[in-house]
N, C-alpha and C positions, 0 to 999 in steps of 0.2 A: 389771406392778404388780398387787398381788394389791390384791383391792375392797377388805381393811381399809386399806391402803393409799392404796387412792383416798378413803378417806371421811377419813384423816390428812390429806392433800393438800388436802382440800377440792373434789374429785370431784364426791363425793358426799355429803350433807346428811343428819345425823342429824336426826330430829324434826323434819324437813321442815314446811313452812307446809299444806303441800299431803297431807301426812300426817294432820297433826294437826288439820288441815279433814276431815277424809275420816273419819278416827274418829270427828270429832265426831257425823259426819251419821249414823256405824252404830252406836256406841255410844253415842252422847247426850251431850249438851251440858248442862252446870247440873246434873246428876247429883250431887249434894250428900250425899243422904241414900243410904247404904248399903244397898241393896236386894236379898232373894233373886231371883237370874237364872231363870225357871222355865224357858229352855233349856238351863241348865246344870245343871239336876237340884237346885236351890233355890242355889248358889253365891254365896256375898255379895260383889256388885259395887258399886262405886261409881267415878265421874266417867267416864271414858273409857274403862271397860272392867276396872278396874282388879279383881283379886282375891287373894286373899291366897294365890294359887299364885305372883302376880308381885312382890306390895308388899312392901316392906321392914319396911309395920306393919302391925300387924293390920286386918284387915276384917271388923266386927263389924255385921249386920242393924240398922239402926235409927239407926249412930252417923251425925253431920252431918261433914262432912269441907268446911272452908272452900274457897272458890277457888285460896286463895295454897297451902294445902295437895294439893289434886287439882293445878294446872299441878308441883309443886315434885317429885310423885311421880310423876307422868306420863312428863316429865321421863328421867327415871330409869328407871324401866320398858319404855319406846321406845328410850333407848338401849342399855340394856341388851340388850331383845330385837335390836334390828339389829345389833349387834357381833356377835353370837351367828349369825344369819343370814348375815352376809358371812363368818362359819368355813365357814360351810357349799355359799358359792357360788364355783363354780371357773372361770365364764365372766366375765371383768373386760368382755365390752363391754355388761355389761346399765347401762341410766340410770336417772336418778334416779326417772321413774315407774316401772318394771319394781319398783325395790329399795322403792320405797314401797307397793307394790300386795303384794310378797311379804312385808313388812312385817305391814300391815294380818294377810293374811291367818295371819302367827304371831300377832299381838298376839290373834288369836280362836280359833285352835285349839293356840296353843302352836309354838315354835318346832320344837322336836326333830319334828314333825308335818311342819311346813311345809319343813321340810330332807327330807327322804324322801320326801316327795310325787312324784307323777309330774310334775306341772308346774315344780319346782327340776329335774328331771332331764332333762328336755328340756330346760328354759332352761340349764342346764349342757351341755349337750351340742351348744350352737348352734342349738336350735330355738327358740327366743326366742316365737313367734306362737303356735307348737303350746303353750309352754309357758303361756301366757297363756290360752290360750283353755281348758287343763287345771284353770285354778283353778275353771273352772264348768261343765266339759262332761265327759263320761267319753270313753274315745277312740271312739265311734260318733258324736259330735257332737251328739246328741241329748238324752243320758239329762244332767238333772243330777249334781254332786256336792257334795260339801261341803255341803248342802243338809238333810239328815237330823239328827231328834234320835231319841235310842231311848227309850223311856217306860221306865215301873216294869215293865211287864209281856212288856219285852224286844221290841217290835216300832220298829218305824222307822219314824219317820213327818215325811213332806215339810214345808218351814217357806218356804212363799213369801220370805218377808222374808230370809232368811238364802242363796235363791238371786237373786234380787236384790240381794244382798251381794256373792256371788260373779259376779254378771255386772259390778258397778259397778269389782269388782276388775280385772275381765279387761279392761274397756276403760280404765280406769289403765293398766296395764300395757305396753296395747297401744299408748298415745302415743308 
């Protein structure tokens, strides 16, 4: 049964409870007013993460976007990104937290990212642990990843909060 399959079946859980908890806690909750992301090089975000790379309407700095409007496109956008995600995972015995935690982590780097990653390719390949502990570790187990933003002046530089992101993903994953 291929994973789109299992998520038909009811397998597995689009927009999970446990999902859309888990966003809330990285990208913010009550997130109303459309705000420049100054990790994403000023990107106008608003409610869950949402930005006009994902939304179906515009995302304008400044505009207020009701509750019933952020849950309605949220919505939308999570399932959208996981359809997308299980094209790209070829190992049907990963669960609900593994696909929520690879989830999460397109919903913040983009999926086309999070499908080429080494952690989907391990997790595809039956290394399920290795591939969990890939969303935040490079393969010496030491160095962070996913963890870097690059400034204006082309250097990289470490973002606590954002490998802290990626460890809260890997122990999701690891449930």
């Amino acid at each position: 049964m291929s994973l789109r399959n299992k998520i038909v079946a009811g397998v597995l859980v689009l927009c999970s409870g446990t999902l859309t908890a888990f966003l809330g806690d990285w990208e913010g909750n009550g997130q109303n007013v459309v705000y420049a992301d100054k990790l994403a090089g000023g990107l106008p975000t608003v409610c869950k993460g949402i930005t006009r790379h994902t939304s179906p309407d515009p995302v304008v700095v400044g505009d207020y976007w009701s509750d019933a409007r952020c849950a309605e496109v949220e919505v939308l956008v999570i399932a959208k990104g996981q359809l997308s995600l299980a094209d790209c995972m070829t190992n049907q015995a990963i669960g609900q937290n593994t696909f929520d935690a690879l989830s999460s982590h397109g919903h913040n780097f983009g999926v086309p990212t999070t499908c080429s990653s080494r952690a989907v390719g391990l997790i595809n390949a039956g290394h399920i642990t290795e591939g969990c502990k890939a969303l935040a570790w490079a393969p010496d187990g030491k160095t962070p990843v996913w963890a870097y933003v690059t400034g204006a002046d082309g250097r990289k530089t470490f973002v606590r909060g954002l490998h802290n992101r990626r460890l809260a993903e890997m122990e999701l994953c690891l449930k």
